[in-house]
N, C-alpha and C positions, 0 to 999 in steps of 0.2 A: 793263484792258478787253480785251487781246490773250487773256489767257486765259479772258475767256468766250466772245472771238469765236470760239477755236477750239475751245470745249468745245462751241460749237453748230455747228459747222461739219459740214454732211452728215446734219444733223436735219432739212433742211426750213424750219426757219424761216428768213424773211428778216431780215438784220440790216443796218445802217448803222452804220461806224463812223468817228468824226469824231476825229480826232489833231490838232491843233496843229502837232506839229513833223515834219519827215520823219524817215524812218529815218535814225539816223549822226548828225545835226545836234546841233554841239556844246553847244545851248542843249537839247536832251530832259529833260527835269526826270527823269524815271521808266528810262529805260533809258541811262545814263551811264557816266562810268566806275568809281563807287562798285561794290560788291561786297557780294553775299548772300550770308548762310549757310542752304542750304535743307536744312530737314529731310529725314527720308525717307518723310515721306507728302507730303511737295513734290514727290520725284522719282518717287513712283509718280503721283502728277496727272502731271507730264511723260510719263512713259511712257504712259499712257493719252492723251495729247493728239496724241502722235507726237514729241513735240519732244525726247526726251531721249538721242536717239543723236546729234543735232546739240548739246546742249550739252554731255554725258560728256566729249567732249577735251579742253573747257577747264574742267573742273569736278576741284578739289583736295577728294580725302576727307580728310573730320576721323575719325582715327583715334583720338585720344586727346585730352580736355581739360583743361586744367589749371589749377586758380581760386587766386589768392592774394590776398594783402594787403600791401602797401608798411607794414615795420616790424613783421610778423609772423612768426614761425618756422612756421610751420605751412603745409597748403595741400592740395589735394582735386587729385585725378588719374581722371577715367574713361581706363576703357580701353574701346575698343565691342569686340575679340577678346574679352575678359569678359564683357560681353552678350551672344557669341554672332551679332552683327552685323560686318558688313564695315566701318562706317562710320557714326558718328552722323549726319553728313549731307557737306553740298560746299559748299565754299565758288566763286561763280563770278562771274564779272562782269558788271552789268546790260545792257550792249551787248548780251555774246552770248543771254544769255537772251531781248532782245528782238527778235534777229535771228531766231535760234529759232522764235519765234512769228510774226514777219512771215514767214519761208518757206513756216508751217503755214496761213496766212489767206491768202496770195496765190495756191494754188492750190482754194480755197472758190466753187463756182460762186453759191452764195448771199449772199454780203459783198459790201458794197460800200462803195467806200474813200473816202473826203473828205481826203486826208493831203499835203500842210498845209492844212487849213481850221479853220473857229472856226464852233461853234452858238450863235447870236443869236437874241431877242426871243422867249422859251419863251412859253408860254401851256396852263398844264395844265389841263386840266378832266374832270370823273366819265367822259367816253365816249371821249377821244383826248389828245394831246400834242401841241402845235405847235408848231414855229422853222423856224428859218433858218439855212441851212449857207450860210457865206459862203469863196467859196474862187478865187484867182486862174485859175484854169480854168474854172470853174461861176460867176460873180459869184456871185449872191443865189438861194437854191435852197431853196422851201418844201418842210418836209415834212412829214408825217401819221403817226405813229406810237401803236402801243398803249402800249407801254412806255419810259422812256426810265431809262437805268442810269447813273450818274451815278461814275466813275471819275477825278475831274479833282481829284485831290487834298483835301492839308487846308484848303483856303483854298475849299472850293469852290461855282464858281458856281449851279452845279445844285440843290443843296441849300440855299443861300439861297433860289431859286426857289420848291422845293419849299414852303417856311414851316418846314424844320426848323431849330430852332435847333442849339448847338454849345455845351459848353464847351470851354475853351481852358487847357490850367494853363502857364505858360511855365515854365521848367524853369532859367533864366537860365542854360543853357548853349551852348557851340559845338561840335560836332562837325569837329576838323581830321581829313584823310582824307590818306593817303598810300600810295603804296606803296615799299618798302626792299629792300635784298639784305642778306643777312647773309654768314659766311664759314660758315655751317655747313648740312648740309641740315633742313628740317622738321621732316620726317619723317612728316605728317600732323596735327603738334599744333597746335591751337587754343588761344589763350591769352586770360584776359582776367584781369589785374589791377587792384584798386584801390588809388586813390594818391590821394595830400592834395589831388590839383590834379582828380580826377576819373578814371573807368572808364576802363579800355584793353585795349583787343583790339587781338591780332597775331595775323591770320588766315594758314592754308597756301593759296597760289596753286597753280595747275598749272602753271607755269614755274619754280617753286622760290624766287620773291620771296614776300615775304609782305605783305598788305594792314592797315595801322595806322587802326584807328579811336580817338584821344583824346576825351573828349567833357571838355570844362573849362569852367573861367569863361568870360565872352569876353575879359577884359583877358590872361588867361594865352595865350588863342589870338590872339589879337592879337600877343603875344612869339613863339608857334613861328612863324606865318605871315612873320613880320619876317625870320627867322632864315635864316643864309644855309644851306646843305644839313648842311655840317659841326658848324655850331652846332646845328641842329636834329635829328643823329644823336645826341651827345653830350646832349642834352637828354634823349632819348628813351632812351639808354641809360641814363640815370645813374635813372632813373622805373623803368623796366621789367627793369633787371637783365640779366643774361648768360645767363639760359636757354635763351637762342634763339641763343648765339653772338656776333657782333660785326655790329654796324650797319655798312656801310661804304658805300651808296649809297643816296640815296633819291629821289625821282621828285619832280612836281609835285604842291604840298599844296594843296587847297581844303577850303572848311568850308559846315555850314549849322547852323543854329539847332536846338537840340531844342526841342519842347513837346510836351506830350500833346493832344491832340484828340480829344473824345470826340461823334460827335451824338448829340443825346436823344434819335433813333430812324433806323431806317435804313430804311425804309420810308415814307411817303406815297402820294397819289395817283396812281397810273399809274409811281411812281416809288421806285428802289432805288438806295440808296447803297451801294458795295461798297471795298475797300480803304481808302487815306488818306484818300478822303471820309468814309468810315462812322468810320474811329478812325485817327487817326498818332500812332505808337509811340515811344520813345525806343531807341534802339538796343542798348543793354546786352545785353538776352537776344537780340539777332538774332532778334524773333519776327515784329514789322513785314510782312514781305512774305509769309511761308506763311500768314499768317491772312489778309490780302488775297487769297493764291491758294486758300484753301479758301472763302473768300468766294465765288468767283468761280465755281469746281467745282462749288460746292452748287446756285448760282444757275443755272448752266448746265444741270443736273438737272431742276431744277426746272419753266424752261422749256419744256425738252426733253418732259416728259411733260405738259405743261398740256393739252393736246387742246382748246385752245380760246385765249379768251382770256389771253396771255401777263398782262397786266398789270391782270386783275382784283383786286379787293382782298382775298379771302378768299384767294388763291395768296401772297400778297404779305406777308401774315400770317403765314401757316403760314412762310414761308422766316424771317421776321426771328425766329419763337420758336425755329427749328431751330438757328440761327445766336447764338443769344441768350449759350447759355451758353457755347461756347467765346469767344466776341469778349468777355465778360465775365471770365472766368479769365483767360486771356490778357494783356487790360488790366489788370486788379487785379494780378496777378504782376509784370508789369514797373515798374509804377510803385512797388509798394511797394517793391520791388529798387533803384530808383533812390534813394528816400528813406533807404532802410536806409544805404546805405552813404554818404551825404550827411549824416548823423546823427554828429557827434564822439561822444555816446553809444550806440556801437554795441559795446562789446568784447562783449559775452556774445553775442551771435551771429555776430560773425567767430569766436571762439574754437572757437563751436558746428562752423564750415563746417572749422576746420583739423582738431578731432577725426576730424570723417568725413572 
């Protein structure tokens, strides 16, 4: 939601935007200390927003990536200097990225902030949107809005409001997250290997650690979580191999659940679902958050030129068929990616991926 508030930011229209958690607070579900890899049509949206000379310092380029298979000889290497590119994309930390954006919104003479607050008792209907911003500064604060954008996740309330439904596929995985020091440098490389126990990315940080995404059973993430740091380097190494050098530190591990989350439409009444509302992703392709930020770009567009009613229904239309086919590519890609290698009957297409 930060990055539509500040793709409209200095358009004119007025916006309200309502956060739950303040900035920095250790409970932020969306800006924490997990880590994204953004493309580079992520960081030209950054740069068009203004926000990408405050996230560049702490943002590590993927220079090369490197895809294998636990128990395979083979294995796929880009290079981006072979493309011609500086950098497939960066890897950065959700904090700073939403620090980023709180810097770019706080100086917005058109925004206005409700942060921590919660919107209660909606009431949408054909000519307006109704609730209530409830927030320890303002108690109980009715408001009147054309449009209301619904950015509150895969679980989210907005969208129940609206009558969209959802499906849900659980994935009966855990996502354990860490970050580690090795004794070698990077060097830019992005890695993601698959193993019996599930997908693993070991991403480049810009301090020179790198960030570990496992996504496993739960009972196996249940074992690293257990595991004292030494145990769980040694774990981790004996999975992932010595390409990256020697594990020798690692930080504090948390986990969250994968599923797919797909709504049956991201549009209704007066009302637009955009990011983990509209679809939450499985992490494997790292695609998750640039398609919620082209979400968000496009929408901000959109608005921007309406010259009228923001959240008439033929605007609201046109945005979900524009938006259609990549949030559908997108999704069909990464899930079939997650099945493929989930699949004991998969040799003829790892074999395929070591070829190339």
């Amino acid at each position: 939601m930060r990055g539509l508030a500040a793709g409209l930011a200095g358009t004119g229209v007025r916006l309200l935007l309502v956060e739950s958690s303040p900035l920095g607070a250790a409970g932020q579900p969306s800006f924490d200390e997990r880590t994204t890899a953004l493309g580079n049509a992520s960081r030209r949206i950054f740069e068009g927003l203004g926000c990408w000379d405050a996230i560049a310092p702490a943002a590590a380029a993927i220079r090369a990536i490197h895809v294998s298979e636990a128990g395979r000889f083979g294995f796929a290497r880009l290079n981006a200097a072979e493309h011609g590119i500086d950098a497939f994309g960066y890897v950065v930390a959700n904090r700073t990225i939403g620090a980023a954006l709180w810097d770019r919104l706080a100086a917005s003479p058109d925004l206005a902030l409700r942060v921590p607050a919660r919107a209660e008792d909606f009431v949408i209907s054909a000519d307006a949107v109704r609730f209530t911003v409830v927030s320890a500064a303002r108690a109980r604060e009715p408001v009147l809005a054309r449009l209301v954008v619904a950015a509150d996740g895969a679980h989210s309330q907005i969208r129940a409001v609206a009558g969209i439904a959802a499906d849900v596929e659980d994935y009966d995985q855990l996502a354990v997250v860490a970050t580690v020091a090795a004794d070698r440098a990077h060097q830019g490389i992005a890695y993601e290997r698959f193993t019996r126990t599930g997908a693993l990315a070991v991403l480049p940080l810009y301090d020179g650690t790198l960030g570990v995404i496992w996504a496993c059973r739960p009972q196996h993430a249940s074992e690293l979580l257990a595991l004292d740091d030494a145990g769980y380097l040694s774990r981790l190494q004996a999975q992932f191999g010595w390409r990256a050098g020697r594990f020798v530190r690692a930080g504090r591990r948390s986990s969250y659940a994968l599923k797919l989350t797909r709504a049956c439409a991201t549009v209704a009444t007066r009302t637009v679902l955009i990011g983990n509302a509209a679809q939450a992703l499985h992490p494997v392709a790292g695609q998750g958050f640039n398609l919620g930020l082209r979400d968000a770009a496009m929408l901000a567009e959109v608005i921007a030129n309406a010259h009228g009613d923001a959240g008439a229904a033929p605007l609201l239309r046109r945005f979900e068929q524009w938006r259609a086919h990549d949030r559908s590519g997108v999704v069909h890609f990464t899930d079939a990616l997650v099945k493929l290698f989930a699949d004991s009957r998969r040799e003829w297409a790892c074999c395929a991926i070591s070829v190339c």
